[in-house]
N, C-alpha and C positions, 0 to 999 in steps of 0.2 A: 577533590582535585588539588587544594590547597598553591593555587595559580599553577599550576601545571598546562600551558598550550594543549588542546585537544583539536585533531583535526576528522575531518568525514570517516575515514576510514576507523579511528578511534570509536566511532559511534557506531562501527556498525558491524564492530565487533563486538559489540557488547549489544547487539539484537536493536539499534534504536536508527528508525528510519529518520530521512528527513523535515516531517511533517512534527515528528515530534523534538526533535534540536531548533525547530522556528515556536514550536511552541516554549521550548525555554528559555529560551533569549526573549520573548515577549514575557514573560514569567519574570526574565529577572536572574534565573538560579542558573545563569550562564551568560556573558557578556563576548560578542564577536569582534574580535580583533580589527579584522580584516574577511574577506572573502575565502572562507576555507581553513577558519582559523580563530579557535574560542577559548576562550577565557571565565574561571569560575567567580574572578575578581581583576578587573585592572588594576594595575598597582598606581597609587596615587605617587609616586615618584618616577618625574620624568623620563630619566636613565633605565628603572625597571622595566616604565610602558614600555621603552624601546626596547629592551631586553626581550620585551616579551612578542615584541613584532617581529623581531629576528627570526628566533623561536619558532613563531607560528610560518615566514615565511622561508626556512631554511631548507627544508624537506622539497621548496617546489622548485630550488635551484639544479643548474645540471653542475654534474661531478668537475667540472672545470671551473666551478666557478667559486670567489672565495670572498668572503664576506673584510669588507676593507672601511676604509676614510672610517667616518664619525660611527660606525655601525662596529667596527670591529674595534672603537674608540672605547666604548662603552662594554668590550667585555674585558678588555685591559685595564680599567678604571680611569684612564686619561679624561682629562676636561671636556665637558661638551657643551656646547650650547643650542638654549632648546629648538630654535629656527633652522637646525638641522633634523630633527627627530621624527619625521611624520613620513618620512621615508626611509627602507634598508637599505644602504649601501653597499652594491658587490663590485668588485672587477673580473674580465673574463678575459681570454687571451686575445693577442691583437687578432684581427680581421671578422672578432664579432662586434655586433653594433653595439656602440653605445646608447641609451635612452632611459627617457624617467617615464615610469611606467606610473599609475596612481601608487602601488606598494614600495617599490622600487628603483631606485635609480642608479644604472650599469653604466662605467665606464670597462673600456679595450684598452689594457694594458700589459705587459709582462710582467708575468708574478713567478719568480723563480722558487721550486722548490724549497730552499735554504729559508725562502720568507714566508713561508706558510708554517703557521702552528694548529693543531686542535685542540681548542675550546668548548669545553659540554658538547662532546662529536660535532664540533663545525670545521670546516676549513677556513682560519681566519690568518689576513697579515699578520707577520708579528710586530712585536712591539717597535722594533726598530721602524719596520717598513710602516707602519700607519702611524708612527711621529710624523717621518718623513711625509708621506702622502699628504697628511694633515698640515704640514707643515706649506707643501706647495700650495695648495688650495685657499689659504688663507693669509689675512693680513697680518705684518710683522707681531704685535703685540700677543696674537692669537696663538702664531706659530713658534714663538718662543715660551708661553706658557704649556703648550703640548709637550715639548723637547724638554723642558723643565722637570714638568712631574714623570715623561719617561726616565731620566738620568734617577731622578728621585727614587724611581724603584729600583734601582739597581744597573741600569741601561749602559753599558760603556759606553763616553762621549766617540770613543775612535770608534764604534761599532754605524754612530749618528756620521762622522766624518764621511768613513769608507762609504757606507751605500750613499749618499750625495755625490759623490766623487763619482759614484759609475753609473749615474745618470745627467752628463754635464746640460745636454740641452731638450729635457724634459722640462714641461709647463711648470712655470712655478720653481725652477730649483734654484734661483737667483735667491728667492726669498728662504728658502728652507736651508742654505748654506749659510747663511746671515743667522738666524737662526739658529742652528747648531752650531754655530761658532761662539753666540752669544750665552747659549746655554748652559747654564750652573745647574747640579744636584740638590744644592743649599737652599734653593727655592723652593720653600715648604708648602706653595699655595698663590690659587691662579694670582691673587692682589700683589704678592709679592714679585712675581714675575713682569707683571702689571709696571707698577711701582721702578724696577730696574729700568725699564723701557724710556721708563719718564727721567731717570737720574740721566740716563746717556742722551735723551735729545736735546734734555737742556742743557747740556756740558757739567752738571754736576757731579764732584768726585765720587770717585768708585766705592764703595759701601764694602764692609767685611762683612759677608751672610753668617747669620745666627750669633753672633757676636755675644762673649762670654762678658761678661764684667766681674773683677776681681777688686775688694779691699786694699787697701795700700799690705797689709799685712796676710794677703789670700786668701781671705774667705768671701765665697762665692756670693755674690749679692743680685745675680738676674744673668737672662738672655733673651737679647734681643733681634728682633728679625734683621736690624742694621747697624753699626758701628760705623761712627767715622772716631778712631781714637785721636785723630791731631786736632779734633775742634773740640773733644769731651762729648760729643752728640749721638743718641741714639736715635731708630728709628723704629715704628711701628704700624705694622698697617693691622686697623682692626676690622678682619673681617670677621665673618661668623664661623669658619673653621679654618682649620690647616689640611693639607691630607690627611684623611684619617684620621682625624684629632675632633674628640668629645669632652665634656666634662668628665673628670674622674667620676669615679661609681662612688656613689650616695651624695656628690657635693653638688649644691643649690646653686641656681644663677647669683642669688645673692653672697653666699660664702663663697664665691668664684670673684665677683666685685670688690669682695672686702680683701679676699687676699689679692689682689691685682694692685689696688689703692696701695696695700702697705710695701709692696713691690717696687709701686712709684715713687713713692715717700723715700726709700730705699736708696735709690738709684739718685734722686736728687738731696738727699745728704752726702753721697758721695760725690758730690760735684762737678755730676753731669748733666746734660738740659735735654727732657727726651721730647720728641714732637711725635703726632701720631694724627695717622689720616685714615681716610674711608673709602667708601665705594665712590662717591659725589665728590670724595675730591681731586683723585684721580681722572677726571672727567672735566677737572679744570688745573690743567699741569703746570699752568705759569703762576698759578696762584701757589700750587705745593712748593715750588721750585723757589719762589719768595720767601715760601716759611723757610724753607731748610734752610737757605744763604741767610737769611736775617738769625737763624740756630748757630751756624758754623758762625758768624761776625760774632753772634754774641761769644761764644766758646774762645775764641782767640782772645776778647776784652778781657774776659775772666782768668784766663792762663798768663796774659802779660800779671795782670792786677795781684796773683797770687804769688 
């Protein structure tokens, strides 16, 4: 089956009664999703399980209805987080009910034509409209992170404008206009998006995204997630990926390390001061917001000095 969702009627086309799909789920050589819906292997990554709940519950939705928020998040590749994932998310048109069913949780909204795309034959928002939705639903840093790696894939930011625009007093669109207003393409990753959130609440200056650094003579010497060039400061947030970003092919965590170091070394014979943060310390903002101004102070000492 090779994770392929299988449902009742799959088994029973293929001659195999119920007594014996309960005998393979206690066997093992079949795992159940859901009620109505198995699996030869759950995928041990959180995004796929959901992928694969979708999947098993896609078939039992009616033709109006379109698979949305964090559910149609994860066939986009947009961010999710996993305290959403244990239910599918659809929307149906206004005057059916909303409710969280145990697989399920339906909101009554209008889904226009124009924001339905199909995905592995689903009816799902598209990407603009389940920024958006995601964007209402959740709090600022969350909903800016979404709008980010939508723009990142290609998304026009006016495409994110206009649909906010023609829904002024919908739930949540106070937050999803802030939001897409604040949102950059250059943000390569949920910590980076993260990270901006943090430069603008504590009033600190605005960062150039992906910022080149050049030799006094042009040769290219790094790029980094942040620039400030009036202080000489770089910035980096070290998560564990970017979108879509792995080690190159055949290179070791340790030959990834050693060329990063000589990267650093780099950047500070060129006579800039890089700081670099994490998950934990974005989680204490007035601390990072310390380092950086005590980077930028030092940067200006060092440009009068020179």
């Amino acid at each position: 089956m090779n994770g392929q969702t299988l449902r009742p009627s799959d088994f029973r086309a293929h001659g195999i009664d119920p007594g014996s799909v309960a005998r393979l789920v206690r066997a093992g050589d079949i795992q159940r999703l859901r009620r109505g819906g198995y699996v030869d292997q759950i995928a041990p990554d959180a995004r796929q399980r959901h992928l694969q709940l979708v999947a098993a519950t896609y078939p039992l939705l009616g033709l109006t209805t379109v698979v949305s928020h964090w559910s149609a998040a994860a066939l986009h590749g947009l961010p999710l987080w996993t305290s959403d994932l244990a239910k599918v998310s659809v929307t149906r048109p206004p005057g059916s009910h909303g409710n969280r069913a145990q697989w399920v949780h339906t909101r009554a909204c209008p889904v226009s034509p124009e924001e339905v795309d199909l995905i592995e034959g689903m009816r799902v928002t598209t990407l603009a409209r389940t920024a958006v939705d995601l964007a209402r639903c959740n709090e600022f840093e969350r909903a800016v992170a979404v709008m980010d790696a939508a723009l990142h894939q290609g998304l026009p930011k006016d495409d994110l404008m206009e649909l906010v625009s023609k829904a002024p007093r919908r739930y949540g669109i106070v937050c999803a206009r802030r939001a897409a207003a604040f949102s950059d393409p250059l943000s390569e990753s949920v910590g980076e998006s993260r990270s901006r959130v943090v430069f603008d609440r504590w009033g600190l200056p605005k960062p150039k995204l992906q910022f080149p650094l050049f030799s006094p003579g042009g040769v290219f010497i790094a790029r980094s997630d942040f620039g400030w060039p009036e202080f000489r400061v770089l910035g980096e947030f070290d998560g564990l990926i970017k979108y879509g970003g792995t080690l190159k092919s055949g290179e070791s965590g340790v030959e990834a390390f050693a060329k990063e170091k000589q990267r650093e070394e780099a950047i500070r014979d060129a006579g800039w001061i890089i700081v670099r943060w994490m998950w934990d310390d974005l989680a204490r903002p007035a601390q990072l917001a310390q380092r950086l101004n005590s980077a930028f102070a030092q940067g200006r000492r060092l440009q009068q000095a020179s």
